[in-house]
C-alpha positions in Angstrom: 99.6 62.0 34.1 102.1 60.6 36.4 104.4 59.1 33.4 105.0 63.1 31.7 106.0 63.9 35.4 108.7 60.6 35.3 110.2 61.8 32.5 110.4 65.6 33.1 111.7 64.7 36.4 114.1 62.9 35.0 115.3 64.8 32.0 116.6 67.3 34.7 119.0 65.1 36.7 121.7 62.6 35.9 120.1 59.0 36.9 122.3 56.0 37.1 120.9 53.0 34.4 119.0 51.3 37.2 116.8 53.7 37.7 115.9 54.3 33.8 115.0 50.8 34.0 112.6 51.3 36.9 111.5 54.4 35.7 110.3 52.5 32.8 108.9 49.6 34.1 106.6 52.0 35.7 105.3 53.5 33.0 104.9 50.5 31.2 102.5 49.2 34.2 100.7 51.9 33.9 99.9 51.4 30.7 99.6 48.2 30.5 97.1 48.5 33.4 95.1 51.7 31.5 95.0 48.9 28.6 93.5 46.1 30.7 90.9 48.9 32.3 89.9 49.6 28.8 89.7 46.1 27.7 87.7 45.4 30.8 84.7 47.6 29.8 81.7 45.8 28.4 81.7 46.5 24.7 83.7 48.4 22.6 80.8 50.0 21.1 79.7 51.5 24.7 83.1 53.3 24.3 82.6 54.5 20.8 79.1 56.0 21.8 80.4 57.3 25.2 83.3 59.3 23.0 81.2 60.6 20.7 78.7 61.9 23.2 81.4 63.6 24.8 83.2 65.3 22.0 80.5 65.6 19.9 82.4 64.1 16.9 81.0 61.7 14.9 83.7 60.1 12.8 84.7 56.4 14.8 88.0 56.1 16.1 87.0 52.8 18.6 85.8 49.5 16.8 82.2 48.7 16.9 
């Protein structure tokens, strides 16, 4: 995921405070759009059967 790459990319040089901040604000629109894509889907419950039927588990980590 692009956000792992920001941050190992940036653990290796020295970057001013500006571009932390942008850095940042990246990742947090990219997360806040993931969030919106999920919220987005029709029905939580499609996602808890669509995650089980992938993974096989059966306990339910999305609301129904």
């Amino acid at each position: 995921m692009a956000i792992r790459e920001d941050i190992v990319a940036s653990a290796s040089k020295n970057l001013t405070q500006e571009e932390v901040d942008l850095a940042l604000a990246r990742a947090n629109g990219d997360l806040h759009k993931i969030m919106e894509d999920i919220n987005n889907i029709n029905g939580s419950s499609y996602l808890h059967q669509m995650f089980r039927n992938e993974t096989g588990e059966t306990g339910s980590l999305w609301p129904q």
